[in-house]
BALOBA-1460 file (C-alpha; in Angstrom, 3 decimals):
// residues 282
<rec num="1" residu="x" x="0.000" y="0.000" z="0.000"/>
<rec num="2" residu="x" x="2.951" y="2.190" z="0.828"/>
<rec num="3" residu="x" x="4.823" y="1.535" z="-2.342"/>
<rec num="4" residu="x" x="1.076" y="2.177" z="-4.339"/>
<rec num="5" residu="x" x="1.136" y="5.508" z="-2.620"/>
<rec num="6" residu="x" x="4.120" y="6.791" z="-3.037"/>
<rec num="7" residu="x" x="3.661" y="6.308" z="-6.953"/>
<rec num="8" residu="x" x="0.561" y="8.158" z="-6.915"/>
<rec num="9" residu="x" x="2.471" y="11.060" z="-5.122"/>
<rec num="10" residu="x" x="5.140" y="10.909" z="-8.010"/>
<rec num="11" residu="x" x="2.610" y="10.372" z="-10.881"/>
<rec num="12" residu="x" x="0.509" y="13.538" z="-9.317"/>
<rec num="13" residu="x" x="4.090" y="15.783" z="-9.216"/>
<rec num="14" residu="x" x="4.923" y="15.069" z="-12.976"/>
<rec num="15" residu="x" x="1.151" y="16.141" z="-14.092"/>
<rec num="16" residu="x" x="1.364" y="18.969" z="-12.188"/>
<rec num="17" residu="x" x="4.785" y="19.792" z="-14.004"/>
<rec num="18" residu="x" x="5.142" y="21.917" z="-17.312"/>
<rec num="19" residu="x" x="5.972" y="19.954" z="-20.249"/>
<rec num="20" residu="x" x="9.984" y="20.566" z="-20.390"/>
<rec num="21" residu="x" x="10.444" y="19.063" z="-17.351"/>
<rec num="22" residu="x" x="8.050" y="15.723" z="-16.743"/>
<rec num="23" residu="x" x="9.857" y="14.089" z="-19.157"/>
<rec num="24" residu="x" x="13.108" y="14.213" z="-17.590"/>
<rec num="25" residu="x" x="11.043" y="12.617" z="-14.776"/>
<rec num="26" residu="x" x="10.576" y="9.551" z="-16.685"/>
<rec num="27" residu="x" x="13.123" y="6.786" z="-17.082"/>
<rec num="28" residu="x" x="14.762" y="6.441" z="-20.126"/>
<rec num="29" residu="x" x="13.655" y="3.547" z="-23.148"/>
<rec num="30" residu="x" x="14.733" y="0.268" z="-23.017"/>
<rec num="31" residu="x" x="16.354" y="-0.370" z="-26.282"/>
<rec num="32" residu="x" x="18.758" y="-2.580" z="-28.133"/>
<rec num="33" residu="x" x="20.629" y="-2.227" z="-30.839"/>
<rec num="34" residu="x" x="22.562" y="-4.515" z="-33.054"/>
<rec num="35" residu="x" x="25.873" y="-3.847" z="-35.163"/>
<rec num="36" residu="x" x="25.526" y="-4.739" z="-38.702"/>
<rec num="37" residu="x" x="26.853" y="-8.368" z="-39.336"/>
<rec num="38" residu="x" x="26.995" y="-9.165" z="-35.387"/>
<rec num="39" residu="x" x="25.200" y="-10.656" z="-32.816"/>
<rec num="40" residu="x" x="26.356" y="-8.422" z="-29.679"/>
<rec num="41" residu="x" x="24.000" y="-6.348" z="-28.539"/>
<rec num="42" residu="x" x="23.938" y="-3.016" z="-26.366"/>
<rec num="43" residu="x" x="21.571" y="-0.700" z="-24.874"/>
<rec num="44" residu="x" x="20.739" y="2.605" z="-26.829"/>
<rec num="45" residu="x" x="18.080" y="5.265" z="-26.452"/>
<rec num="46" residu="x" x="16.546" y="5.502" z="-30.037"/>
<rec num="47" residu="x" x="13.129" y="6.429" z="-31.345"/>
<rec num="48" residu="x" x="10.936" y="6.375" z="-34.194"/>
<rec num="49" residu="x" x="12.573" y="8.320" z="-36.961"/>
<rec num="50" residu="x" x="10.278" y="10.498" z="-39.572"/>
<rec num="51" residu="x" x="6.826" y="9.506" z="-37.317"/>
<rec num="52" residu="x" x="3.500" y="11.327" z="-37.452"/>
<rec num="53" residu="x" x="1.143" y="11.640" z="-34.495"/>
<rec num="54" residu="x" x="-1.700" y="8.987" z="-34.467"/>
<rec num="55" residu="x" x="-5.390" y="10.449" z="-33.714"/>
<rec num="56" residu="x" x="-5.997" y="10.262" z="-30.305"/>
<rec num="57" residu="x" x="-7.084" y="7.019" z="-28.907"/>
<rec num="58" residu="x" x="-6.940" y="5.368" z="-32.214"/>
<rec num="59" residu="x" x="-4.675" y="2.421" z="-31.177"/>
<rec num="60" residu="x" x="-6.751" y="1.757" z="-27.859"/>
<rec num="61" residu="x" x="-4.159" y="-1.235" z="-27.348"/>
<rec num="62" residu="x" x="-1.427" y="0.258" z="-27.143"/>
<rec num="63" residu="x" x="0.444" y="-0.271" z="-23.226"/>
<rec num="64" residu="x" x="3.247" y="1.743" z="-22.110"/>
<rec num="65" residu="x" x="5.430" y="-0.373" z="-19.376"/>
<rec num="66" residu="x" x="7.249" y="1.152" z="-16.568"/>
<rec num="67" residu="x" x="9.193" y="-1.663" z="-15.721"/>
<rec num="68" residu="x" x="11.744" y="-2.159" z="-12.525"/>
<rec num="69" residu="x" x="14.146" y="-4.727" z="-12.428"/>
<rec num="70" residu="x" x="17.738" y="-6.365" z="-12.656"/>
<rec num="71" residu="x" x="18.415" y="-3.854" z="-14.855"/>
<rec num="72" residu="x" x="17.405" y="-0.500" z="-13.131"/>
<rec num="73" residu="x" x="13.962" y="1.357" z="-14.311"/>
<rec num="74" residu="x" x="13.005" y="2.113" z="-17.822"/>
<rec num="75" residu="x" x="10.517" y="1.869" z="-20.182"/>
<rec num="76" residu="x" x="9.453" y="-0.348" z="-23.424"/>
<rec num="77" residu="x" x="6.166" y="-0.818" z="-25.326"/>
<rec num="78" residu="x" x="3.539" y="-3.209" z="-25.257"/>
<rec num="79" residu="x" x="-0.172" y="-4.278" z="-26.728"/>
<rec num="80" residu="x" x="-3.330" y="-5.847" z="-24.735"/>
<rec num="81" residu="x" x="-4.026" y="-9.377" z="-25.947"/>
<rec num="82" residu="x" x="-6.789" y="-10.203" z="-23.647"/>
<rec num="83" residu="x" x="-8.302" y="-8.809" z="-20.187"/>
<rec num="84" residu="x" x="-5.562" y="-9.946" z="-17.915"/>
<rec num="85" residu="x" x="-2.163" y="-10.099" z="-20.388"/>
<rec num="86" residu="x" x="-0.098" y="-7.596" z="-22.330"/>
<rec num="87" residu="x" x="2.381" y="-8.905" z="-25.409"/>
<rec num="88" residu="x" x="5.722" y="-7.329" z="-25.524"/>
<rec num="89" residu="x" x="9.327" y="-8.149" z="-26.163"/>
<rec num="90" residu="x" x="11.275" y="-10.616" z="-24.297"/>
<rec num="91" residu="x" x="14.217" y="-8.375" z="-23.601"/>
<rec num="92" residu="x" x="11.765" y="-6.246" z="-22.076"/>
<rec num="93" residu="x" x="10.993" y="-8.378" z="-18.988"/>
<rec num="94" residu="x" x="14.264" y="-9.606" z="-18.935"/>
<rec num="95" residu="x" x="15.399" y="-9.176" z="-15.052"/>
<rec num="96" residu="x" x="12.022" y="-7.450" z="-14.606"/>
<rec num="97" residu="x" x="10.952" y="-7.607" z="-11.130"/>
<rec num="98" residu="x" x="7.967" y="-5.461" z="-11.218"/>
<rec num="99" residu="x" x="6.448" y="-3.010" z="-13.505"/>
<rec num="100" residu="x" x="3.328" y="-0.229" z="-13.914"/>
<rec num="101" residu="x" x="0.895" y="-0.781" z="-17.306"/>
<rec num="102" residu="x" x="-0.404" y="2.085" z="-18.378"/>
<rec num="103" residu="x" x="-3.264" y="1.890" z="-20.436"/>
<rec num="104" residu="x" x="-5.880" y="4.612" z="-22.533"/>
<rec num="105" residu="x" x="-3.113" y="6.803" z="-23.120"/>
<rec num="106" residu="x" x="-2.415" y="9.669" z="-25.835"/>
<rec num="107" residu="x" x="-0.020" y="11.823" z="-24.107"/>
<rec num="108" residu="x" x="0.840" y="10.455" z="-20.714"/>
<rec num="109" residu="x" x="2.843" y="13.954" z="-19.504"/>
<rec num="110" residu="x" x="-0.770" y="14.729" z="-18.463"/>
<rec num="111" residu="x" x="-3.323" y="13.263" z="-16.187"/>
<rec num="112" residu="x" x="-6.290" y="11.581" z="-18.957"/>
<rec num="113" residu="x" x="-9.418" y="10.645" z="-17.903"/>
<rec num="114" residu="x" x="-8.870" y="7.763" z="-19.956"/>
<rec num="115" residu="x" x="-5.472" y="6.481" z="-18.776"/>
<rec num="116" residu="x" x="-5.705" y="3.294" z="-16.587"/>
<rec num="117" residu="x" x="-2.799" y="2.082" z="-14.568"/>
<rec num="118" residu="x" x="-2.219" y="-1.775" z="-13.706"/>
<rec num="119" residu="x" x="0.597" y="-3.472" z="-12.048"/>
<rec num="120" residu="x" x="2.127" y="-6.365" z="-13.554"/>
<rec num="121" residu="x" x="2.032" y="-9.210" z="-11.559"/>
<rec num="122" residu="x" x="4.028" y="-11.866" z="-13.707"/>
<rec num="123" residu="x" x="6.218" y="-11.988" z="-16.085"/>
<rec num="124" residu="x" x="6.688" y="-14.734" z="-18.433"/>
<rec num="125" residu="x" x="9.942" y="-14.718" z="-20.483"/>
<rec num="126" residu="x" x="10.130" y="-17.436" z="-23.241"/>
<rec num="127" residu="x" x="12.060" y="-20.120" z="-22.134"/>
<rec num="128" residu="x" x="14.290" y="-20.356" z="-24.925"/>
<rec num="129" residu="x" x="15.055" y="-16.520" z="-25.218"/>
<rec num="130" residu="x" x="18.265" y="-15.818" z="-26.221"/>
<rec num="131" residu="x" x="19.303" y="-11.908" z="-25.231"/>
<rec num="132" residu="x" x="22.637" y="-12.473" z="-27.212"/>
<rec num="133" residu="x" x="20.392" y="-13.492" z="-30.628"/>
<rec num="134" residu="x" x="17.358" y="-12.063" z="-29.868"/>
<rec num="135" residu="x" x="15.703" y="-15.381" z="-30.339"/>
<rec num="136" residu="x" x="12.594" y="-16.000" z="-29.409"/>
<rec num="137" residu="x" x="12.240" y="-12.441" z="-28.418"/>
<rec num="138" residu="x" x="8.659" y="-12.346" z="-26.886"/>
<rec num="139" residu="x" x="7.398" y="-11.707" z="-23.143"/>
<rec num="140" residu="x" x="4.188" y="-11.791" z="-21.644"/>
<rec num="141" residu="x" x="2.937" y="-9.846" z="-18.435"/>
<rec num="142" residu="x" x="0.044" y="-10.831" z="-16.236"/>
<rec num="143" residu="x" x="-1.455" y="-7.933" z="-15.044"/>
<rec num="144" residu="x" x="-3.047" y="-8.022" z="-11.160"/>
<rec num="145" residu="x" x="-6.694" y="-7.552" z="-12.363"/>
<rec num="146" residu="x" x="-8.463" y="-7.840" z="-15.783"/>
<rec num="147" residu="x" x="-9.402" y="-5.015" z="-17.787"/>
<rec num="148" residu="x" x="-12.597" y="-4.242" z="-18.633"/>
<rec num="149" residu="x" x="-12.406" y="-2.475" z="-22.497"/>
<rec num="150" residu="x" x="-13.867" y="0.472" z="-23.559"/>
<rec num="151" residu="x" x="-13.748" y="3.027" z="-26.161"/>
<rec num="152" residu="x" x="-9.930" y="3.802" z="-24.875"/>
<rec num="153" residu="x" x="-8.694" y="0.516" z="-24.302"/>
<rec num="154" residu="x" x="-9.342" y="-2.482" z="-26.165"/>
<rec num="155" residu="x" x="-7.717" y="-5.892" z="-27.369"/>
<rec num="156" residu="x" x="-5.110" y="-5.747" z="-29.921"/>
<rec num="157" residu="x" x="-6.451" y="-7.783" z="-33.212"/>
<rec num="158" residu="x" x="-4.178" y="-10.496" z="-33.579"/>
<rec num="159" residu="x" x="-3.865" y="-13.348" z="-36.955"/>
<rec num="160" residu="x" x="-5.382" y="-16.115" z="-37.302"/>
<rec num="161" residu="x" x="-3.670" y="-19.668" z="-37.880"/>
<rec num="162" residu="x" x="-4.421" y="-19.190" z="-41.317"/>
<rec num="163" residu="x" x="-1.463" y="-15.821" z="-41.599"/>
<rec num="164" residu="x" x="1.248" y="-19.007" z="-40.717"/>
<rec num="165" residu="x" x="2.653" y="-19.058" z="-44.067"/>
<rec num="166" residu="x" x="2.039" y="-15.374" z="-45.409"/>
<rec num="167" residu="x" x="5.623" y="-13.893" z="-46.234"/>
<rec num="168" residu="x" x="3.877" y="-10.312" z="-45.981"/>
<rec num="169" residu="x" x="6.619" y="-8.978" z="-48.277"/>
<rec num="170" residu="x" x="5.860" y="-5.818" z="-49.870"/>
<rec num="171" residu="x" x="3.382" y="-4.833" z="-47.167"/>
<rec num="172" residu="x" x="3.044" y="-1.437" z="-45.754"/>
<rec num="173" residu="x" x="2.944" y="-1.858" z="-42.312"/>
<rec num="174" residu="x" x="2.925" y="0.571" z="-39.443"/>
<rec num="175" residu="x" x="4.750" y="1.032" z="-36.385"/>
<rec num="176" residu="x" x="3.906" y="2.112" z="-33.545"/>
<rec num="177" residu="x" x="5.693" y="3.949" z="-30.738"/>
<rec num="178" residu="x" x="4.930" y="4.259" z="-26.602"/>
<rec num="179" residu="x" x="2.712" y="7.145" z="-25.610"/>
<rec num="180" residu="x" x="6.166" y="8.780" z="-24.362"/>
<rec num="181" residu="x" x="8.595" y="9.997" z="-26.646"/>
<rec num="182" residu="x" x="9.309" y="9.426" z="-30.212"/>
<rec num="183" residu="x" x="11.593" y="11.430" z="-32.968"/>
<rec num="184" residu="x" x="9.288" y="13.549" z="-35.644"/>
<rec num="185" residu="x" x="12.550" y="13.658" z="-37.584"/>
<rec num="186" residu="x" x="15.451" y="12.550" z="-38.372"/>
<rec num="187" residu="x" x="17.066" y="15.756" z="-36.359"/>
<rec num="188" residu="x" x="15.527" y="14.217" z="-32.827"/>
<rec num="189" residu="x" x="13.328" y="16.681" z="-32.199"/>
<rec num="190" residu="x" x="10.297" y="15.153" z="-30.064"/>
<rec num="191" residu="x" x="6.995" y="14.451" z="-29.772"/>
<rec num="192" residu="x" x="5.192" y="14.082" z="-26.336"/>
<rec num="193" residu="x" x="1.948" y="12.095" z="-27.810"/>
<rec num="194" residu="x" x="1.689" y="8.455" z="-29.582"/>
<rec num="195" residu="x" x="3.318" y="8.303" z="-33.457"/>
<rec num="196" residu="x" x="3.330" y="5.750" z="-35.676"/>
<rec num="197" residu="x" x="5.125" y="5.291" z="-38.950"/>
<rec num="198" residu="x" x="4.575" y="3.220" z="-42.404"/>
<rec num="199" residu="x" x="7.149" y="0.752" z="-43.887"/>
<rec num="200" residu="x" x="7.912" y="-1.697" z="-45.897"/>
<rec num="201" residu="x" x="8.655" y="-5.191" z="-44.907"/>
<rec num="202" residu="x" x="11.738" y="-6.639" z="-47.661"/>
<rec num="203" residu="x" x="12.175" y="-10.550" z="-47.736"/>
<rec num="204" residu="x" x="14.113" y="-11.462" z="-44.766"/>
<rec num="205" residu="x" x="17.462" y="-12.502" z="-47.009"/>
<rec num="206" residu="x" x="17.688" y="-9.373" z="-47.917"/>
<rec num="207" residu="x" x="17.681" y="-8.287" z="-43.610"/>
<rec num="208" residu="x" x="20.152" y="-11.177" z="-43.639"/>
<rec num="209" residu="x" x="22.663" y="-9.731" z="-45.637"/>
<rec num="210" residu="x" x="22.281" y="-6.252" z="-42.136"/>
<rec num="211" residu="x" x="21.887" y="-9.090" z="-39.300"/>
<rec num="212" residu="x" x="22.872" y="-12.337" z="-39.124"/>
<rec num="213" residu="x" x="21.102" y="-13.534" z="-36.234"/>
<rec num="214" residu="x" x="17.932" y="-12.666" z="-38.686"/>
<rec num="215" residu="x" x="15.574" y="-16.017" z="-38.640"/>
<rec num="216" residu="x" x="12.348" y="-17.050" z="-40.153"/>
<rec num="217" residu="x" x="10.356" y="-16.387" z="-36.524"/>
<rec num="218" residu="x" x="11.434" y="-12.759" z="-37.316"/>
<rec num="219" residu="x" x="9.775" y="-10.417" z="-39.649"/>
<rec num="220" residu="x" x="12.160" y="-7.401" z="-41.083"/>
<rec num="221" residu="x" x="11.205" y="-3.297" z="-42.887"/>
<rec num="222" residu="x" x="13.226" y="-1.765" z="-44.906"/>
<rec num="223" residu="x" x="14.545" y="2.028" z="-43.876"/>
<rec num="224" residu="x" x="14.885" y="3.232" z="-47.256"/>
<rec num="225" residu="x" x="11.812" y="5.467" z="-46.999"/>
<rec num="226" residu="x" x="14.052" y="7.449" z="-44.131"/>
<rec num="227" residu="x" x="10.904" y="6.147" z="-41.923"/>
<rec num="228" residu="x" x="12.393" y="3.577" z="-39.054"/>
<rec num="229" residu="x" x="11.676" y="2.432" z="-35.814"/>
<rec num="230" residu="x" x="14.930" y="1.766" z="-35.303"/>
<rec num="231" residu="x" x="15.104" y="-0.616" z="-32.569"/>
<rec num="232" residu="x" x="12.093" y="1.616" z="-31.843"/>
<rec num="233" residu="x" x="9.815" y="1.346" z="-29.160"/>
<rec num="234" residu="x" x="10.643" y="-2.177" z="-27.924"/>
<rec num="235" residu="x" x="7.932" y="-4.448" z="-27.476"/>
<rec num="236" residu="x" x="5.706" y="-1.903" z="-29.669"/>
<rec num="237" residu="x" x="3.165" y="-3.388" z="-31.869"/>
<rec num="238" residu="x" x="3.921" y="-3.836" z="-35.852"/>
<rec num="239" residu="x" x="0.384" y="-3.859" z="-37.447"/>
<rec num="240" residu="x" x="-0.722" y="-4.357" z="-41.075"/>
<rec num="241" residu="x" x="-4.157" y="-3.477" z="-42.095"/>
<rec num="242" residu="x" x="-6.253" y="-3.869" z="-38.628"/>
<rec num="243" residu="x" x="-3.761" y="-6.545" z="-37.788"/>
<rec num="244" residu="x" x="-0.918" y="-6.681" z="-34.993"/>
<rec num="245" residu="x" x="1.212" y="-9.223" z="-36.493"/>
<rec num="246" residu="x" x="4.786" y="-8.418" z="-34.696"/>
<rec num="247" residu="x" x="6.467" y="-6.947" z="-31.775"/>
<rec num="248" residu="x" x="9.234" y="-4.651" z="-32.161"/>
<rec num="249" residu="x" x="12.288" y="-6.449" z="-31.308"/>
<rec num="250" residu="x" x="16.322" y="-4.900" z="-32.775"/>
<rec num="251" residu="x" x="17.205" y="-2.116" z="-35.291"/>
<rec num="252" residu="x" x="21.056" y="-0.843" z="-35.930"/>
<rec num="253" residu="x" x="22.719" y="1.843" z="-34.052"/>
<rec num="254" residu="x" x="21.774" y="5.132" z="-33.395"/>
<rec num="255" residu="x" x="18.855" y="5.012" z="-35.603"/>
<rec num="256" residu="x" x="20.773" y="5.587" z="-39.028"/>
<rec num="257" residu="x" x="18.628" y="5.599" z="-42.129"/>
<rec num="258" residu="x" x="18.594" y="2.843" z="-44.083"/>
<rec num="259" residu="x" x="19.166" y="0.128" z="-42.319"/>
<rec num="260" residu="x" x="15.867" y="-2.313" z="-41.297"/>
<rec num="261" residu="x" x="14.410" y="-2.986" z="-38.340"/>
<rec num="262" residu="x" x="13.660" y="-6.616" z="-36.634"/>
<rec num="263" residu="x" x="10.715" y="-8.124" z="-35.030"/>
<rec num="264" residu="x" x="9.736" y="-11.015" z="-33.706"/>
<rec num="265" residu="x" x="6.352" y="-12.721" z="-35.467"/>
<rec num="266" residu="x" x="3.620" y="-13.387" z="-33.674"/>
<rec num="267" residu="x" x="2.401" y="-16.109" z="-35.538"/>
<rec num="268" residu="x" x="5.273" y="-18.214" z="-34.909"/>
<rec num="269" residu="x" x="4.511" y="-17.999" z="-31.457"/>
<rec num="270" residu="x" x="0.614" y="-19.089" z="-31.121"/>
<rec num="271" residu="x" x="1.109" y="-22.492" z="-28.987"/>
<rec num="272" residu="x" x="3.473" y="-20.605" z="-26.658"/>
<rec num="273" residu="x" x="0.921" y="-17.631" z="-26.402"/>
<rec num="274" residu="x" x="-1.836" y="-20.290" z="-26.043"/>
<rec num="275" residu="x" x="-0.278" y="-22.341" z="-23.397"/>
<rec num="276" residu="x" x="0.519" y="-19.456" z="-21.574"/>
<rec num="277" residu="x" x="-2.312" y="-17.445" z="-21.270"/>
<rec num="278" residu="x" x="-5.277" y="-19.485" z="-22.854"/>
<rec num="279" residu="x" x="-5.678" y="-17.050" z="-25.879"/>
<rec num="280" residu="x" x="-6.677" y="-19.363" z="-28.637"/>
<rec num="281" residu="x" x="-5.720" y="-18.948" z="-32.538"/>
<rec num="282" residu="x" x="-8.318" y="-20.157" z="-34.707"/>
């Protein structure tokens, strides 16, 4: 109750706080980056690149995670898959001990009516993750009560067992940043509200030839449109059509243009995801 309390004090003080400075209240992105033609990866604090602000509340899915652990206090992205459990990327509960969901948000510098605020209870970290590879990047958190959706916060749409075998190449697919943060250019200068941005997802040989550690669970955009997530928000959704279809998982370095960005692929992972949580893919 104590600990509940005293983040209610601290969310209160960085509503009540002009715009410049909340944000330096917040802890930074959880991100990871991968050098071209190598496995190793390393933190980095990186952003869409070239986004646009979504309409507000269009993407009523969309989590932000505040998320405490082994690896101090930062932040990554995630989507609701069901009353009780939010997707997001395995390196993001990695050493996660506990973490706040924050739901129904547009800009979350200010207090929304619509913004709800879980804790997440569990965290469920494929077994066969691999932070080295970024295999098997995908995490699930329980949150401590279920949700009940509304017009602000719904359940992301997820495939079917009938997308297993689409190579979605050529698809313009959007991604999606946290309700924190985000570059509108390539200059860094940022956004306080949700953005998204279109790309293009290329064959994954051709990601290959950037990242080795590239496999066939993983689905890969291009960054030739100077439009990139980077390594983006991780554990953001990737969505085609009305369709959330991967989780934002690597990109390279310091956001450079040009370069794709990784995810992991949701359909590759609907037992898991079943046994897990009891979501079933028809």
């Amino acid at each position: 109750m104590k600990i509940a309390f005293l983040v209610l004090v601290f969310l209160s003080a960085t509503w009540a706080l002009p715009k410049g400075e909340v944000r330096n209240l917040y802890p930074p992105f959880k991100r990871l980056y991968v050098d071209t033609l190598q496995s190793a990866f390393k933190p980095v604090d990186s952003r869409i690149v070239n986004g646009h602000e979504v309409v507000p509340h269009s993407i009523p899915y969309q989590a932000l995670l505040i998320i405490s652990g082994e690896y101090g206090k930062y932040m990554c992205g995630g989507f609701l898959i069901s009353p009780k459990f939010v997707l997001t990327a395995g390196h993001c509960i990695n050493g996660a001990n506990s973490s706040l969901v924050h739901l129904g948000a547009h800009d979350i510098v200010y207090k929304e009516d619509t913004q709800r605020i879980i804790n997440g209870d569990k965290f469920i970290l494929h077994e066969e993750f691999d932070e080295a590879t970024s295999t098997n990047d995908i995490g699930i958190i329980e949150l401590s009560e279920e949700v009940v959706p509304n017009h602000y916060i719904s359940i992301a749409p997820l495939p079917s067992r009938g997308s297993y075998n689409r190579t979605y190449e050529d698809k313009v697919v959007r991604v999606q940043d946290s309700v924190v943060g985000g570059y509108t250019c390539g200059t860094g200068s940022d956004s306080e509200v949700l953005l998204e941005a279109n790309a293009t997802v290329i064959k994954n040989d051709l990601c290959k030839a950037f990242y080795q550690i590239v496999e066939d669970s993983n689905i890969c955009t291009g960054g030739d449109e100077g439009i990139t997530s980077c390594s983006g928000d991780s554990g953001g959704p990737l969505v085609v059509g009305n369709e959330v279809i991967g989780i934002v998982s690597f990109g390279v370095k310091d956001c450079v243009q040009g370069f794709p960005s990784g995810y992991t692929r949701i359909d590759s992972y609907f037992d898991w995801i079943e046994e897990h949580t009891g979501q079933l893919f028809f």
